[in-house]
KEPAFI-881352 format. One record per residue: x, z negated, y negated of N, C-alpha, C, O in turn. Coordinates in steps of 0.1 Angstrom, whole numbers, plus 5000, padded with zeros to 4 digits. Layout:
REM KEPAFI-881352
XZYXZYXZYXZY
...
//
This chain:
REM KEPAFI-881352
759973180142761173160150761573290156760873370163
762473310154763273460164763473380177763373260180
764073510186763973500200765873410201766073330211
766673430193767573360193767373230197767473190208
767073150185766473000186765372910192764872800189
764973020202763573030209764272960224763972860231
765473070225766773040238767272940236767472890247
767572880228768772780223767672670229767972590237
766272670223765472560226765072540242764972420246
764872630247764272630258765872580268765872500277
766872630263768372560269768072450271768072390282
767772380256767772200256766872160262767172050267
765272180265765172140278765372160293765272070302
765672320294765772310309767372240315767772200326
768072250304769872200305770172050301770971990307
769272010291769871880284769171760287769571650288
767371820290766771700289766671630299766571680310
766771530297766471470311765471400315764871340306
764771360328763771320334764571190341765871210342
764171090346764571010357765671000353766371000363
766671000338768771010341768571150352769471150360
768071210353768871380353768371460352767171470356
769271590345768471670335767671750345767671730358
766971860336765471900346765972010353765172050362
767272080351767572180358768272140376768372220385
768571980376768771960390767871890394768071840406
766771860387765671760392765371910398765471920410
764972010390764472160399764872190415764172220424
766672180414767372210420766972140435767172190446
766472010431766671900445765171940449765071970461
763971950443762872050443762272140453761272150460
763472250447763172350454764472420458764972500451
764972390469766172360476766272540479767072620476
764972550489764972700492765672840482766272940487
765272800468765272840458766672950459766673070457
768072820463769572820459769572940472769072920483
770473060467771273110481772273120479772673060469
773373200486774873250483774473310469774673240459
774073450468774173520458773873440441774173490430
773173300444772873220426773073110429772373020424
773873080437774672950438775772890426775972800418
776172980428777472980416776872950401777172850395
776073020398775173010388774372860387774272780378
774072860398773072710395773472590394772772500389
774772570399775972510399776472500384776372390379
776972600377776972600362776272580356776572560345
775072580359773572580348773872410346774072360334
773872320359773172220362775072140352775272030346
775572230353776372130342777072200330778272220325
775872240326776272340313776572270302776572150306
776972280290777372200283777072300268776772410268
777172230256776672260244778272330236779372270235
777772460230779272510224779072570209778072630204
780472550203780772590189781672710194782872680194
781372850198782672940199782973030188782173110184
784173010184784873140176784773220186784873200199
784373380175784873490187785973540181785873560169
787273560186789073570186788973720182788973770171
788673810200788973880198788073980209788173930220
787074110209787174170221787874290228788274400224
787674200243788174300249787674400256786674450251
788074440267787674530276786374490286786274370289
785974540289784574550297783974440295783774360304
783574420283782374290281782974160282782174070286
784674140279784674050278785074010263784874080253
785973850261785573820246786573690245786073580246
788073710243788673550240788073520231787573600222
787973350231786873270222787873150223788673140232
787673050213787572920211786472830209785772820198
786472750219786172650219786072530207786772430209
785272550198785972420185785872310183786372240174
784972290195784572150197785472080202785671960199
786672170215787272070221788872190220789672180229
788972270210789472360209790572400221791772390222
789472470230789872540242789972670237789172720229
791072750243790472900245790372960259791172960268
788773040256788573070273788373210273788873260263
787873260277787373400283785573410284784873360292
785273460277783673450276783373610284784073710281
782673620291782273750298780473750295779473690300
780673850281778973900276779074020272779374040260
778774100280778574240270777774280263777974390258
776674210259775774240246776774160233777074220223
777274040236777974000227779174080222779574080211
779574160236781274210228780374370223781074440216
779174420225779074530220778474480203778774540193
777674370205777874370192778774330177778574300165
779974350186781374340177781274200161781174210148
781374090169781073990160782273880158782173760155
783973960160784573870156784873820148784873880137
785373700150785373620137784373490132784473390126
783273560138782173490137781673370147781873380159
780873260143780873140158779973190161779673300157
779173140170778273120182778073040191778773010201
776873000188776372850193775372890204774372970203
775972790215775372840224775872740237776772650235
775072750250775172670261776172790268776172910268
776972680273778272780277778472720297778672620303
778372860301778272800322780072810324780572910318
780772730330781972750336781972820350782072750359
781972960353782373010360783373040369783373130378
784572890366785872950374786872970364787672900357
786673140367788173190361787673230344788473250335
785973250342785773290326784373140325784073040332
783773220311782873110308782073240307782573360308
780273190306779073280303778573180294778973070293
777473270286776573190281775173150291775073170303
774473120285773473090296772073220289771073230296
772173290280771673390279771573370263772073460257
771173310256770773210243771773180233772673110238
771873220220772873150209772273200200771173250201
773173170188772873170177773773220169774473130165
774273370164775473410153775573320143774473270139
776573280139776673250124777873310121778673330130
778173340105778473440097779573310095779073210092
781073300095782073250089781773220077782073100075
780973280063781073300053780073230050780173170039
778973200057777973160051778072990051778872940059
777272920043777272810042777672710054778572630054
776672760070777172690080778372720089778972660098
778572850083779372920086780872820080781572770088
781072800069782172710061782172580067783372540070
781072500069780772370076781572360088782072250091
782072490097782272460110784272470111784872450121
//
């Protein structure tokens, strides 16, 4: 396994699975309350309702960011990753746990390229 799909996995438990009906990232949260401050509030808040994504990447822009669509629910948002926009992959999807930030989206660190061209690439 590469470190790609290593992320994607470790997403679907700490984001999707759930314990008791709720997933393990706010079972954490109620936990270890201490944990939360101003500075990863914002963050933990998006973690705990992250959601699962198919993104086209459109187009990039400036300072690490990246219009994207959405194709699941064919939104287009603002993705802010700059390893993603340095590795100049438009065109291409990217599957990945996607945090709502507000005014852009993040990923949660974890995806997966796929190549338009290639088999799953045609599927989507």
């Amino acid at each position: 396994r590469n470190e790609a799909e290593l992320n994607v996995f470790y997403d679907y438990i700490i984001l999707y699975r759930k314990i008791e009906n709720k997933r393990c990232i706010i079972n954490w949260t109620l936990q270890s309350p201490k944990a939360i401050n101003q500075g990863n509030q914002q963050v933990v808040k998006a973690l705990e309702k992250a959601s699962f994504a198919i993104l086209r990447l459109d187009e990039n822009l400036r300072d690490g960011a990246i219009k994207v669509t959405n194709v699941i629910n064919k939104k287009e948002l603002l993705l802010i990753d700059k390893s993603l926009n340095r590795s100049d992959k438009e065109g291409c999807f990217f599957i990945c746990s996607l945090l709502d930030m507000g005014n852009y989206v993040m990923t949660s660190g974890g995806g997966i390229p796929i190549d338009p061209n290639s088999d799953g690439g045609k599927e989507i």
